[in-house]
C-alpha positions as CSV (number, residue, x, y, z in Angstrom):
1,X,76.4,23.7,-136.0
2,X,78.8,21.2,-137.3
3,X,78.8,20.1,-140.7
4,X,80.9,17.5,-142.5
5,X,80.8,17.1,-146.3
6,X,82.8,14.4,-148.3
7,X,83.9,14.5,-152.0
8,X,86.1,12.6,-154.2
9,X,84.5,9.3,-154.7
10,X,84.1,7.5,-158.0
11,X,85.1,4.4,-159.8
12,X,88.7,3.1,-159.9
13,X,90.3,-0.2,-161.2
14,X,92.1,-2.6,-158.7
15,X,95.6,-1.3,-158.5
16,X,94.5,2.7,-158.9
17,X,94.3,5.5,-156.2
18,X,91.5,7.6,-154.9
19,X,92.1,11.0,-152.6
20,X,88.6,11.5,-150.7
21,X,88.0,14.9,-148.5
22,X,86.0,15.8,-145.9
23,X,85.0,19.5,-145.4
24,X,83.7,20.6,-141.9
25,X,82.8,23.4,-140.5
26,X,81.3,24.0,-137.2
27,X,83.9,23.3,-134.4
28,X,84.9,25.9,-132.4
29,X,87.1,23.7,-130.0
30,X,90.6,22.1,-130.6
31,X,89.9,19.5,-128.7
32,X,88.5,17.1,-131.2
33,X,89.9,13.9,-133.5
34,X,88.7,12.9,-136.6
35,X,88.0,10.0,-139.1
36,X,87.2,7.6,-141.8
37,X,84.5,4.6,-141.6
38,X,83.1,3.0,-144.6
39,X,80.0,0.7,-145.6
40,X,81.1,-1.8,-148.2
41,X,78.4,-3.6,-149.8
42,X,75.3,-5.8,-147.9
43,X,77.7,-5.4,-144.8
44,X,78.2,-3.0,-141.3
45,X,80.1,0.4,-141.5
46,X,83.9,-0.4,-140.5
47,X,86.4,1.8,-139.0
48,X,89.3,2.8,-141.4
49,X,91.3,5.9,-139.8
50,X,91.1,7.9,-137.2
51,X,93.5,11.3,-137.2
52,X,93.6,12.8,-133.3
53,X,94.0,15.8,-132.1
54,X,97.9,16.1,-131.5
55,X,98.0,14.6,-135.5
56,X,98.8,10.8,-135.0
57,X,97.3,8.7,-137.1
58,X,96.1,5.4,-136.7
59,X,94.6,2.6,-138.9
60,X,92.4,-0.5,-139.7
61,X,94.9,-3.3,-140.7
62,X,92.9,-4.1,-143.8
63,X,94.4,-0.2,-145.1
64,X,97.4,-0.2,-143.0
65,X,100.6,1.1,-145.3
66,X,98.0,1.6,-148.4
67,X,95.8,4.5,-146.8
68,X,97.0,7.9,-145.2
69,X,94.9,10.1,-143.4
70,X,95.8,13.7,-143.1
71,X,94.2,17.3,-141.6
72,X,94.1,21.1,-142.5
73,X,92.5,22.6,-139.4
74,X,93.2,25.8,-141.2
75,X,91.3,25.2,-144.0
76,X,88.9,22.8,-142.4
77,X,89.4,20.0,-144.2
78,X,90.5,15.9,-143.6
79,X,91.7,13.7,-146.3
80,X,92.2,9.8,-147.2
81,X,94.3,9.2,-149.6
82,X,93.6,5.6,-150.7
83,X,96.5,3.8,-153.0
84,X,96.5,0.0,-154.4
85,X,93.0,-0.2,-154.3
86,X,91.5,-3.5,-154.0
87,X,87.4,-4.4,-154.5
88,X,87.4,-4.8,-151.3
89,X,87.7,-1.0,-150.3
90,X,84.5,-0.4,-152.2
91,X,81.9,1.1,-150.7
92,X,80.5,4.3,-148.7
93,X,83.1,6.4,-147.1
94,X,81.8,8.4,-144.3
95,X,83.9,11.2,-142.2
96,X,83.6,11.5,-138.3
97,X,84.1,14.0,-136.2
98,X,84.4,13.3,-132.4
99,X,84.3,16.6,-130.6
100,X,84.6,16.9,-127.0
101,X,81.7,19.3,-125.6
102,X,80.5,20.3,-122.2
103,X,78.0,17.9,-122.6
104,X,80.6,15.1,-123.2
105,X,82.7,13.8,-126.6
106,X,80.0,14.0,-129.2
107,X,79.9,12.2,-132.6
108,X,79.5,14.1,-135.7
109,X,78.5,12.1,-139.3
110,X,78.6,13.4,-143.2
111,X,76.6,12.1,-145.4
112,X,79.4,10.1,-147.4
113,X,80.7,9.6,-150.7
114,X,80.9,6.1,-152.9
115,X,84.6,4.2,-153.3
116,X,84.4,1.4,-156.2
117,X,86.7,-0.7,-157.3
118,X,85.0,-3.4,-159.3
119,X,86.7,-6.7,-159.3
């Protein structure tokens, strides 16, 4: 069964830095990418970062050269660190996993963890 956890939300004024992780647990394939979405306030859950399978990262322009996204496979955990945060990156961070099955690529949620930077 797979399970994805996040930590490492909290409060943080404009300008400061957050580092939220994601522990799974679960997959017994390689063949599987991961990533970041988040709620913000009142509106739909957005795509942030995704991390893929060979490593390359990619990301939402609104975190572009402010956010990194990283893996440990080994230790089965994913990362976002989140630098020059702005009120507008508050909100509900939520780890994905996409896992491709013999049933097809399946989609795999946590629970998430808060982001606020009050303005």
């Amino acid at each position: 069964q797979v399970r994805l956890v996040e930590s490492g939300g909290g409060l943080v004024y404009p300008g400061g830095s957050l580092r939220l992780q994601c522990d799974y647990s679960g997959i017994i394939t390689s063949d599987y990418s991961m990533g970041w979405f988040r709620q913000p306030p009142g509106k739909q859950r957005e795509w942030v970062a995704t991390i893929a399978r060979d490593g390359a990262a990619s990301y939402a322009d609104s975190v572009k050269g402010r956010f990194t996204i990283a893996r440990d496979s080994d230790l089965g955990a994913m990362y976002l660190q989140m630098n020059n945060l702005t009120p507008e990156d508050s909100g509900d961070y939520y780890c994905i996993a996409v896992v491709v099955e013999f049933r097809g690529p399946q989609d795999y949620w946590g629970r998430g963890t808060q982001g606020t930077s009050p303005s």
